[in-house]
LUMTORKOL-967492 format. One record per residue (C-alpha): residue number from 0; x, y, z. Coordinates in Angstrom, 2 decimals, padded with zeros to 5 digits, m for minus. Layout:
N
NODE  num        u        v        w
NODE  NUM        X        Y        Z
...
This chain:
458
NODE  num        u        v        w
NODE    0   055.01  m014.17  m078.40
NODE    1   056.48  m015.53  m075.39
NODE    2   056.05  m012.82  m073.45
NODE    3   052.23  m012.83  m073.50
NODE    4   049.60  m014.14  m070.82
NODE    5   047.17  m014.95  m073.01
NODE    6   049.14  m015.81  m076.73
NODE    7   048.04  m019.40  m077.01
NODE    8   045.30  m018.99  m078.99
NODE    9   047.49  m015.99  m081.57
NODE   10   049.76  m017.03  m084.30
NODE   11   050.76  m013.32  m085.23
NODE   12   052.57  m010.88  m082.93
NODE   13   050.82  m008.02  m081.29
NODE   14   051.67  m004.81  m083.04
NODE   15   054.00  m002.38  m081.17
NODE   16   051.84   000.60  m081.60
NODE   17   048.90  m001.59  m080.04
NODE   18   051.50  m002.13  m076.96
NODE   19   051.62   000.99  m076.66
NODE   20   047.98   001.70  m076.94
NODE   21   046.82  m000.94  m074.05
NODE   22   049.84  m000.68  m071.92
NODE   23   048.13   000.68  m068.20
NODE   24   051.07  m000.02  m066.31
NODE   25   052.32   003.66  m066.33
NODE   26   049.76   004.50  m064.16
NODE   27   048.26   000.94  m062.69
NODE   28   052.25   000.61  m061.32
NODE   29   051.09   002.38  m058.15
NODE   30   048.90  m001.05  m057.32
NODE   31   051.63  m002.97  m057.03
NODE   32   051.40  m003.38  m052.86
NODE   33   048.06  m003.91  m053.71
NODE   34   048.32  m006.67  m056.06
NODE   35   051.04  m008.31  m053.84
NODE   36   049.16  m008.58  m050.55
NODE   37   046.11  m010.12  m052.79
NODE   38   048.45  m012.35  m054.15
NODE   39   049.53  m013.34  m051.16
NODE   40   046.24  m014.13  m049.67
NODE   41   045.53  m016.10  m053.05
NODE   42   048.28  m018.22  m052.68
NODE   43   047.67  m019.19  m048.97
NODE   44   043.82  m019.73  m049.72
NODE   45   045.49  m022.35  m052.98
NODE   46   047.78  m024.04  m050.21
NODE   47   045.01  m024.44  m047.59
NODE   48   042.88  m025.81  m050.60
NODE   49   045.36  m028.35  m051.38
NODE   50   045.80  m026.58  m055.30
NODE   51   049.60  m025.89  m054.13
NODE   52   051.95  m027.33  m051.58
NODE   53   052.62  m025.88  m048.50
NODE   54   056.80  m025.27  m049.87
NODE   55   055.10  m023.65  m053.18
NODE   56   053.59  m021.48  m051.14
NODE   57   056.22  m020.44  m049.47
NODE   58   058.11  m020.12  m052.31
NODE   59   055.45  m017.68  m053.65
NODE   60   055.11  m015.74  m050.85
NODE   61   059.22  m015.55  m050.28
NODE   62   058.76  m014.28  m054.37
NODE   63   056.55  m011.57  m053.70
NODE   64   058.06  m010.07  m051.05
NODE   65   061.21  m009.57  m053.09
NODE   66   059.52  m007.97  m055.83
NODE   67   057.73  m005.76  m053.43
NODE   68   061.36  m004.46  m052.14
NODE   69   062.88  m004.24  m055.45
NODE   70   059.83  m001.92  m056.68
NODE   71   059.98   000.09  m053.35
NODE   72   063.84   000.63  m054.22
NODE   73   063.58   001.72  m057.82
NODE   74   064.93  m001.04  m058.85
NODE   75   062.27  m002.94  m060.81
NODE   76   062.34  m002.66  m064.48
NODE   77   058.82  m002.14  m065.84
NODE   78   057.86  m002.73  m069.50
NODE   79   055.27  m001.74  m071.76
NODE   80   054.80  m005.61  m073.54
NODE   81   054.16  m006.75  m070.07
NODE   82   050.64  m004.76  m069.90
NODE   83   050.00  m003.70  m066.82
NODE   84   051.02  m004.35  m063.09
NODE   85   049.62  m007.86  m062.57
NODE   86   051.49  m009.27  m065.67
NODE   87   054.96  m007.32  m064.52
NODE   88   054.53  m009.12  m061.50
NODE   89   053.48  m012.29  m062.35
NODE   90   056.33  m012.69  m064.75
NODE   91   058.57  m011.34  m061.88
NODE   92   057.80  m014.60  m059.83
NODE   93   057.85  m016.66  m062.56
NODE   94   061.55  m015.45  m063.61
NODE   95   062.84  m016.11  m059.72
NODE   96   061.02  m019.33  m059.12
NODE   97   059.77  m020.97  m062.56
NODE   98   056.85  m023.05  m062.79
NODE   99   055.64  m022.82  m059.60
NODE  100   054.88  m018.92  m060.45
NODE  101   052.82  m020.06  m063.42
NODE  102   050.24  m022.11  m060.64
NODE  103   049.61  m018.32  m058.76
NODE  104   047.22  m017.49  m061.52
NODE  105   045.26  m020.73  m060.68
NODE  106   041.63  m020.07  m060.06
NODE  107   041.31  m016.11  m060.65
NODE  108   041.34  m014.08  m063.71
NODE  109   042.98  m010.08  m064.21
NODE  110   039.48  m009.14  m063.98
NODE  111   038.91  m010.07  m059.98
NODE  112   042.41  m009.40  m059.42
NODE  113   042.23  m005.64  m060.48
NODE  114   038.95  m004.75  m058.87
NODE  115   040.18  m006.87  m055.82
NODE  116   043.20  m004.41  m055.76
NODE  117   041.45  m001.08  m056.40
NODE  118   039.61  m001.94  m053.68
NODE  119   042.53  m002.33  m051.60
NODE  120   043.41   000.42  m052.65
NODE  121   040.48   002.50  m052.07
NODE  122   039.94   001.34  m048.75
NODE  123   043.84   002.59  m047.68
NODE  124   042.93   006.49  m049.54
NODE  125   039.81   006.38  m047.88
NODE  126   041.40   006.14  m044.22
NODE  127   044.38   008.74  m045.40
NODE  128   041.30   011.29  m046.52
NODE  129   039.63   010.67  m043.44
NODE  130   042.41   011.22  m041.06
NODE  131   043.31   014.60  m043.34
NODE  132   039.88   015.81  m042.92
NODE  133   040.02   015.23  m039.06
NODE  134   043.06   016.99  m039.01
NODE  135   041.14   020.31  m040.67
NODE  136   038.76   019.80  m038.64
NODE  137   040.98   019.88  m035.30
NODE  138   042.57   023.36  m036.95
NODE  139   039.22   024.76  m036.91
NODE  140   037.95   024.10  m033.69
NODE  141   042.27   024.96  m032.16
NODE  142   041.00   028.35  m033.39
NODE  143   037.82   028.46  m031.61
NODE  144   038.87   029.44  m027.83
NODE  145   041.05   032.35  m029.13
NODE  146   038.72   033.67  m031.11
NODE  147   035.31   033.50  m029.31
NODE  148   035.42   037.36  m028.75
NODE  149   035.14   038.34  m031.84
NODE  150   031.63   039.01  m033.65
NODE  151   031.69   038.66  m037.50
NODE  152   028.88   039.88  m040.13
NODE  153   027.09   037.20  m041.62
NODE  154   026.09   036.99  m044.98
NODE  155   023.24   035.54  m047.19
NODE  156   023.18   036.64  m050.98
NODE  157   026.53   038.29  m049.86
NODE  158   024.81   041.03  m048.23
NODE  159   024.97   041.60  m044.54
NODE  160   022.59   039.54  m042.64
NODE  161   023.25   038.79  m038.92
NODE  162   026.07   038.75  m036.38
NODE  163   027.52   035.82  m035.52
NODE  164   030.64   034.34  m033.66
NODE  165   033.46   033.81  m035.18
NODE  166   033.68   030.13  m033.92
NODE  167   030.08   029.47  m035.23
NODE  168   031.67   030.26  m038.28
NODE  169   034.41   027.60  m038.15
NODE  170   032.24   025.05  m036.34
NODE  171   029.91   025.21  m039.54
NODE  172   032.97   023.63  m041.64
NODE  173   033.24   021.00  m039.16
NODE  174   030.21   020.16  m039.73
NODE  175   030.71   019.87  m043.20
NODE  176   033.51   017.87  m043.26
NODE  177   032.13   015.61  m040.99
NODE  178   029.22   014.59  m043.58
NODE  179   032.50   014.19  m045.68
NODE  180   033.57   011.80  m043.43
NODE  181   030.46   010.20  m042.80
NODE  182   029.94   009.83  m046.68
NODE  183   033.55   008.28  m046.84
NODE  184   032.90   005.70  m043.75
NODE  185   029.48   004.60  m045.90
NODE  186   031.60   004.55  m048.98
NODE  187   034.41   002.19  m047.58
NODE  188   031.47  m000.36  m046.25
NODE  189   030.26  m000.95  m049.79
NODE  190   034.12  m000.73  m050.47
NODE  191   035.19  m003.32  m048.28
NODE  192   033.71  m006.49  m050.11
NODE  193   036.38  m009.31  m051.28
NODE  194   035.83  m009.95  m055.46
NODE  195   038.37  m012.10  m055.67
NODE  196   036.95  m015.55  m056.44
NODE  197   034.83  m014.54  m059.56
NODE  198   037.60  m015.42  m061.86
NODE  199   036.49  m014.02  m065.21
NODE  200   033.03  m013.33  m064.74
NODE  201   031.43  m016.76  m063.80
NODE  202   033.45  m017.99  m060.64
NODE  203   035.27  m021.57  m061.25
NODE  204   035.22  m024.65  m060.58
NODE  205   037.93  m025.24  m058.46
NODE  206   037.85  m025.49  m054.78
NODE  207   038.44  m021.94  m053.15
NODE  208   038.00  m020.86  m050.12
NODE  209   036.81  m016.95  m050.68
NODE  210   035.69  m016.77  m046.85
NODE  211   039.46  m016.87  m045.91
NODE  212   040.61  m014.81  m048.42
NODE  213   038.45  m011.81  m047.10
NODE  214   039.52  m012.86  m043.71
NODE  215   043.02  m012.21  m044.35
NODE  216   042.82  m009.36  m046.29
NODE  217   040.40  m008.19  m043.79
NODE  218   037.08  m007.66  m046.05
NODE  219   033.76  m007.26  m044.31
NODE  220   031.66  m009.38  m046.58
NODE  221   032.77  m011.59  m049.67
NODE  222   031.01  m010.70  m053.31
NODE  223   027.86  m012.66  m054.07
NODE  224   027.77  m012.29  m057.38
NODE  225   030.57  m013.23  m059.67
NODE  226   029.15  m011.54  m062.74
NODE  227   028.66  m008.35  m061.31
NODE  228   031.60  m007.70  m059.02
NODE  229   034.05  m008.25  m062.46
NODE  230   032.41  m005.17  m063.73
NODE  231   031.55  m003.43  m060.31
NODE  232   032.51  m000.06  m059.92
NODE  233   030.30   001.68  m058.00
NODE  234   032.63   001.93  m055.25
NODE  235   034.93   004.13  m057.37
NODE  236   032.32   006.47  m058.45
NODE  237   030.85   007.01  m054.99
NODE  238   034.61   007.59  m053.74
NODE  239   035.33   010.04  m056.11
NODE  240   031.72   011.44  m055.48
NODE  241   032.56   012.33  m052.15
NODE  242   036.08   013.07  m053.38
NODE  243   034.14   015.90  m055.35
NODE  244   031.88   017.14  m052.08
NODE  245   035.06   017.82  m050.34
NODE  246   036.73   019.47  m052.96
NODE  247   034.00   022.08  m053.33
NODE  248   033.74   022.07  m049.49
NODE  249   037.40   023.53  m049.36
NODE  250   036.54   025.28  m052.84
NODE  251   033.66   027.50  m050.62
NODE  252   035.73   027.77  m047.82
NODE  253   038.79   029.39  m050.14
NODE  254   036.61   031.53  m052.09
NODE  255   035.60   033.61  m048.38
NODE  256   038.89   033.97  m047.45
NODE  257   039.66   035.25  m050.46
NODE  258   037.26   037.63  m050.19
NODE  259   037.97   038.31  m046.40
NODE  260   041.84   038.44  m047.12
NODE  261   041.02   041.71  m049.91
NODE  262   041.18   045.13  m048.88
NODE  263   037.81   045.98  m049.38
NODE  264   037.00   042.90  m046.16
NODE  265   040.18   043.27  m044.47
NODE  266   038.88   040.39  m041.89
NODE  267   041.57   038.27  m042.44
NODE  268   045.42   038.36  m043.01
NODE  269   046.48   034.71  m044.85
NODE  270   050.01   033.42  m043.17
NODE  271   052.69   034.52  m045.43
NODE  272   054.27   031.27  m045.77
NODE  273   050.69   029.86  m047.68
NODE  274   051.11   032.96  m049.98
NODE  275   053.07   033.97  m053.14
NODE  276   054.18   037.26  m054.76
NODE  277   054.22   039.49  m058.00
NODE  278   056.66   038.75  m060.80
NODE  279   056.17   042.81  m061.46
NODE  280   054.34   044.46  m058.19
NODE  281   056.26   044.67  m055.65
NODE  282   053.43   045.02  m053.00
NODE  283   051.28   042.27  m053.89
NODE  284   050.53   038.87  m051.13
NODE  285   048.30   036.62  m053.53
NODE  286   046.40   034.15  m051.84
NODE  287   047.51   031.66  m054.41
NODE  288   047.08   028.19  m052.37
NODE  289   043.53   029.12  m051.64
NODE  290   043.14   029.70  m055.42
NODE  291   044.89   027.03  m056.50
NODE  292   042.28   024.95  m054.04
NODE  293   039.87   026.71  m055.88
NODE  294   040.84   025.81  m059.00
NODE  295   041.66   022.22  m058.51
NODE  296   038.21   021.51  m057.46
NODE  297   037.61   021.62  m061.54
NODE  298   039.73   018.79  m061.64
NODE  299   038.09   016.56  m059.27
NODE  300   034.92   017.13  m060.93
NODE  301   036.16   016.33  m064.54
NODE  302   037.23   013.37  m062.83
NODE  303   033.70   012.01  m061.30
NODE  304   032.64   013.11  m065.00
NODE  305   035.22   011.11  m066.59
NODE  306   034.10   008.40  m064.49
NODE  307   030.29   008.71  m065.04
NODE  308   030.73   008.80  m068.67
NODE  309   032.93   005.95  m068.94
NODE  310   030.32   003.43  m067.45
NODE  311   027.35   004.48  m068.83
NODE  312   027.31   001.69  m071.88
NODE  313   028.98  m001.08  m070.51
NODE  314   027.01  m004.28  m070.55
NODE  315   028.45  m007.11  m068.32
NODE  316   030.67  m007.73  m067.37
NODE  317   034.40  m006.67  m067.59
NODE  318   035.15  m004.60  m070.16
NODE  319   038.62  m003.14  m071.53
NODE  320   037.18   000.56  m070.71
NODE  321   037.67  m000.25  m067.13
NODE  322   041.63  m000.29  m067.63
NODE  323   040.77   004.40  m067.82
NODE  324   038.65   003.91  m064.19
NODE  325   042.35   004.55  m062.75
NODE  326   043.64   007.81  m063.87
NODE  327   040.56   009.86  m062.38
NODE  328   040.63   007.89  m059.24
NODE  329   044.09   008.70  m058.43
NODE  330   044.22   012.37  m060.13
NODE  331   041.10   013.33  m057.66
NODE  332   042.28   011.49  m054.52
NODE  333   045.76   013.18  m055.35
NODE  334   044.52   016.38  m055.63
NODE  335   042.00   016.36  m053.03
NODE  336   044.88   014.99  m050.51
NODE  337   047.37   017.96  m051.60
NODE  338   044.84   020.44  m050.49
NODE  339   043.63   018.82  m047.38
NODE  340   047.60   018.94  m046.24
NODE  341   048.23   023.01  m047.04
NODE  342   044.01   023.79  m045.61
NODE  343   044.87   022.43  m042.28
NODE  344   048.10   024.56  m041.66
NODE  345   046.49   027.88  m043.12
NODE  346   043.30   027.69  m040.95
NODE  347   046.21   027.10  m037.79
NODE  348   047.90   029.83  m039.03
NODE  349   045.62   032.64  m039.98
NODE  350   044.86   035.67  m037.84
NODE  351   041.92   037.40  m037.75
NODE  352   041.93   041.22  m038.27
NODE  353   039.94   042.23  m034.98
NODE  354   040.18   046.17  m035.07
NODE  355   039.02   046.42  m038.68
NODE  356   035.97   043.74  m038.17
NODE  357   034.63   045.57  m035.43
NODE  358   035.26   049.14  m036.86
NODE  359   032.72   047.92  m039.67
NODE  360   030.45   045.87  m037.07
NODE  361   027.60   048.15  m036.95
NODE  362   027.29   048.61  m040.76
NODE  363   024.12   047.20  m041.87
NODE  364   021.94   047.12  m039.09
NODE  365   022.51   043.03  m038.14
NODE  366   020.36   043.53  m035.10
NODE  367   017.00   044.12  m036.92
NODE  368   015.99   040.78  m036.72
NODE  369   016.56   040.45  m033.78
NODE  370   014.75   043.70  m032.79
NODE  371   011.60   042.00  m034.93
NODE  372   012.22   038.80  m032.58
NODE  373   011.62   041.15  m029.56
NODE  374   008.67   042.66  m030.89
NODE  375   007.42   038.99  m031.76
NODE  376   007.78   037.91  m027.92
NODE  377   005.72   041.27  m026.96
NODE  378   002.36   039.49  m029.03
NODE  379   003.01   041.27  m032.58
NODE  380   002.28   039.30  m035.40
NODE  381   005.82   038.30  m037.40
NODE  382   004.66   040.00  m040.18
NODE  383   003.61   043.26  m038.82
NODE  384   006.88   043.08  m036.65
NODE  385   008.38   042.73  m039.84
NODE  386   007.04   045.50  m041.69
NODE  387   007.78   047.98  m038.71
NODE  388   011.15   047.10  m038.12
NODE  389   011.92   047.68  m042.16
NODE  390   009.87   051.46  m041.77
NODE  391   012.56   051.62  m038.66
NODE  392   015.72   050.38  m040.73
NODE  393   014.07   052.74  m043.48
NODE  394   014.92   055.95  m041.46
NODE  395   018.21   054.51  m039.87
NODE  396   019.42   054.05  m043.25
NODE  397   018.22   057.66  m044.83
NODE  398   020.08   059.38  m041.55
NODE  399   023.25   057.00  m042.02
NODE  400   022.92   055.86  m038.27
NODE  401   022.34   052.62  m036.36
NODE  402   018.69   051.39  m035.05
NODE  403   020.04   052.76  m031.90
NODE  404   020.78   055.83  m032.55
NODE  405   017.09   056.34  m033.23
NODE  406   015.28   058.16  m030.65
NODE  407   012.61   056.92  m028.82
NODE  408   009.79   059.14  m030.68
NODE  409   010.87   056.84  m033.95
NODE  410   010.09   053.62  m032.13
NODE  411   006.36   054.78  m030.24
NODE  412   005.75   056.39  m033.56
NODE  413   005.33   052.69  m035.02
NODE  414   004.84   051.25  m031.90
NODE  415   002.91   053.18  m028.78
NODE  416   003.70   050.35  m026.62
NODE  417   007.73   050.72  m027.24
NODE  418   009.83   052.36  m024.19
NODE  419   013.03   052.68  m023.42
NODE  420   013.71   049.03  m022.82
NODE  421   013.88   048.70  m026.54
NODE  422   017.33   049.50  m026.65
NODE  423   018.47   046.67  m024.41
NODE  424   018.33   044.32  m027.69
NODE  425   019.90   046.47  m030.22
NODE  426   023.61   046.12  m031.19
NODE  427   025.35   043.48  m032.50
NODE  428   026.67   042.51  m029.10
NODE  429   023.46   042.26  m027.59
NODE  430   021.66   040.05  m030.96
NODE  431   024.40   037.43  m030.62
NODE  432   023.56   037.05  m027.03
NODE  433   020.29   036.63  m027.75
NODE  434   020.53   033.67  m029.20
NODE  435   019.67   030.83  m027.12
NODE  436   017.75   028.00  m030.05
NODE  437   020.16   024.36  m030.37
NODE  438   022.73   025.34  m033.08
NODE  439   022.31   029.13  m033.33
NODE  440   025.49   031.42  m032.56
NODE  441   024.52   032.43  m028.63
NODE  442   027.52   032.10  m026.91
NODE  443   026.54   029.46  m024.37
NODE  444   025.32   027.13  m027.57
NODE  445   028.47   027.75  m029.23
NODE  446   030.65   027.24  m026.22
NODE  447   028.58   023.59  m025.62
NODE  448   029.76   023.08  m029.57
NODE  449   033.24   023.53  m029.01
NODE  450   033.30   021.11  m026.12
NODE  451   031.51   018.55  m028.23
NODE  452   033.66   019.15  m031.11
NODE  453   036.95   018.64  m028.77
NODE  454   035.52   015.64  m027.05
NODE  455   034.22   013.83  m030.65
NODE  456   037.62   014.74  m032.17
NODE  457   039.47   013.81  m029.21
């Protein structure tokens, strides 16, 4: 019974099995540099206060930092009676410096101090996503310059649309991630509020000083409400939320270079090192990490699920049910982080298969559009221009040639006004250069993207 928190009020031990039912420390264990810097705070706020001397303080902080090294080293014993991390902690001090451990508890429940922690915690994995996305992005737009000579198909329904440039292409993932990290820097504002202070649910009576608290652990705002940041988790759903975006971000992004790394595309050949083999055929380079990326994205989903479901029903304010908000956090920002580190290197590292790309180029007659745009500029309504460009692509495709193979005759037959200067915007050379609208693939707009990308990303 001793070795309970909260036994006072029990006169029967708590049944193993139930131990080992509650426990959370198996997986709360990784908050422990969490909980100590909060408790550190705490017991500075108590000492300015005057709820514990300036040589408790001391004593507590001296405490702490010894537990913190003997966890870092392996060499902290951790317990399933003990609960979870606070209590393994908390009876830490207490064993080193007696009663003057008991007094750290003073004015703040398990319930503050957890969501306190997690959003420690949450703030730190928010700036290691960040910087992991930046990175991806910088791989991206290091491939840009090399590759700016090279025209790839675009597709919409996965059949051939419209050329583009190859660094349009990667610029449009930059631009994804960077609403990624634009969702994450909104995220860690709404993050970065101090709870501690709200003790169980209802504050207390003692006087704290919250406002320094948050100033040391360097929290934007403090919580206004002590009833609702004891049960607050909408910071972990929106993390994982945008945890889940930038899984299926990379999950996209996998999926086409899966398809360009096949045969049947041949754009792309994957970097042999971010590749694996056949247990029975000996020819075989699977793209297994892009897969895998693939894959994991189910994960991080079950996990903003998980987390959905699990707060649905709670009425205020803590509840036990919060102790299973931790598993999905970490399991998403774990897996998320895992393939943020192997993207980066196998966008660096990929090459582009230029000879086959452009010996398929012409295939699908990518320029019509862009023929219909010139008919547009000569005073044809779009949808006449429209219909004669399909009657043209109609006969293209029935001879098995390009639009410009056509002769002349084809084009004043739908068009008297048509002459020779029609052929000056066909090919997929000359529809790419066309381009000249704010964010299309023309090579001077794409070339004022890269610069903007290399300046913003520094």
């Amino acid at each position: 019974m001793a070795e309970k928190a909260w036994n006072g009020v029990f006169d029967e031990a708590t049944d193993r099995r139930v131990e080992e039912f509650t426990e959370s420390v198996s997986f709360d264990r990784r908050l422990y540099a969490q909980d100590i810097e909060g408790s550190i705070a705490h017991a500075r706020m108590l000492e300015k206060v005057g709820l514990i001397s300036d040589g408790e303080c001391q004593q507590i902080v001296q405490g702490l930092g010894e537990i913190r090294r003997e966890i870092e080293q392996g060499r902290f014993q951790f317990r399933v009676e003990l609960e979870d991390i606070h209590m393994h902690i908390e009876r830490a001090l207490i064993d080193r410096i007696g009663d003057t451990g008991r007094k750290l508890h003073t004015a703040r429940s398990r319930n503050d101090q957890v969501a306190t922690d997690m959003r420690l915690w949450v703030r730190e994995a928010i700036g290691q996503t960040d910087s992991r996305l930046a990175d991806l992005q910088r791989a991206y737009v290091g491939r840009c310059d090399g590759d700016m000579d090279v025209i790839l198909p675009g597709y919409t329904h996965l059949q051939r649309a419209q050329p583009v440039l190859a660094p349009h292409y990667w610029l449009a993932y930059c631009e994804k991630l960077q609403r990624d990290r634009d969702r994450l820097a909104d995220c860690r504002r709404r993050t970065n509020v101090l709870g501690l202070g709200a003790a169980a649910m209802a504050g207390t009576s003692l006087p704290i000083d919250r406002d320094a608290v948050a100033a040391w652990l360097g929290f934007d705002a403090v919580a206004a409400n002590s009833l609702d940041v004891s049960s607050d988790r909408d910071f972990l759903l929106e993390f994982v939320f945008t945890l889940t975006l930038i899984a299926e971000h990379l999950s996209t992004w996998a999926e086409e270079w899966i398809l360009w790394s096949t045969v049947e595309f041949s754009f792309l050949k994957l970097p042999q090192a971010f590749c694996t083999g056949s247990s029975i055929m000996p020819q075989k380079v699977n793209p297994d990490v892009l897969e895998l990326i693939r894959g994991k994205t189910a994960r991080v989903v079950g996990s903003l699920q998980t987390l959905l479901v699990l707060v649905k029903g709670l009425p205020l304010a803590y509840n036990r049910d919060l102790q299973e908000d931790k598993p999905p956090v970490f399991d998403a920002f774990d897996t998320v982080r895992a393939s943020l580190e192997v993207a980066a290197p196998l966008v660096a590292g990929a090459e582009l298969n230029r000879e086959a790309i452009l010996e398929r180029l012409d295939r699908g007659h990518l320029d019509a559009t862009t023929l219909m745009e010139y008919l547009i500029r000569r005073n044809v309504p779009q949808r006449t221009a429209h219909g004669l460009v399909g009657r043209l692509v109609r006969k293209a495709l029935k001879r098995g040639v390009r639009l410009s193979d056509l002769p002349l005759s084809d084009f004043t037959e739908e068009s008297p006004d048509l002459d020779e200067r029609v052929y000056e915007v066909l090919g997929v050379e000359r529809a790419v250069a066309a381009m000249t609208s704010y964010g299309s693939t023309g090579p001077e707009q794409v070339g004022r993207q890269i610069a903007d990308w290399k300046v913003r990303l520094g």
